[in-house]
N, C-alpha and C positions, 0 to 999 in steps of 0.2 A: 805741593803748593809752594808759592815760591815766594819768600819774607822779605828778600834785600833785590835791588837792582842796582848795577855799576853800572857807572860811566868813566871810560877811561880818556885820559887828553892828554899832549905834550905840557911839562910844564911850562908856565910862562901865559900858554895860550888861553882862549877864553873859555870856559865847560859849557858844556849842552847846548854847543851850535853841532848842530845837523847836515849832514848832506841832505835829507828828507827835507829840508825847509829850502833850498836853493832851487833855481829856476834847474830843470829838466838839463838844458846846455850847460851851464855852469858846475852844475853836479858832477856831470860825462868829464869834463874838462881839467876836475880837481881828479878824478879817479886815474885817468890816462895817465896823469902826469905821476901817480902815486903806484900805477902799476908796476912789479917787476918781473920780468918771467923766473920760476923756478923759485918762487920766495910765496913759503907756505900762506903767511900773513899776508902777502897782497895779493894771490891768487885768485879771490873776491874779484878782482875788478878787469881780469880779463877780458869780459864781456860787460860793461859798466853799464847800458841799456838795461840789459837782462837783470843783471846786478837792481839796482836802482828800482826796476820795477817790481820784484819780488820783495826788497826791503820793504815799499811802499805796502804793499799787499798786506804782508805782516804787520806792521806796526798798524794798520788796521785793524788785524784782527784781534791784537793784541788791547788798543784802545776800545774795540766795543766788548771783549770781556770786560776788560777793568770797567766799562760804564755797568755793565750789566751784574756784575758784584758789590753796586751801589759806589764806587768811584767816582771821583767828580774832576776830570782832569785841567 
């Protein structure tokens, strides 16, 4: 079961903005620019569609557990 959830950001910047909450294009647009080839960490975003959409998927599945173990998000 899992107790704690992080979130990690640059310092300075704002917490708990999401790619998930940004229009489809603007997501694609922040990923590309953050892409590096050969860099473990931005490897994610090679393919930023595919990317993107699979996050989405998830964090679905993840917000109707938390409803369904009586969360209220």
């Amino acid at each position: 079961m899992i107790d704690h959830l992080i979130h990690l950001y640059k310092r300075g910047a704002v917490p708990f903005r999401t790619l998930s909450s940004l229009p489809e294009e603007d997501a694609i647009s922040i990923m590309k620019s953050l892409y590096r080839p050969g860099s473990i960490f931005w490897e994610r975003f090679e393919d930023p569609l595919a990317y993107l959409r699979l996050r989405k998927e998830i964090e679905q599945s993840i917000r109707q557990a938390f409803i369904a173990k009586g969360g209220m998000p």
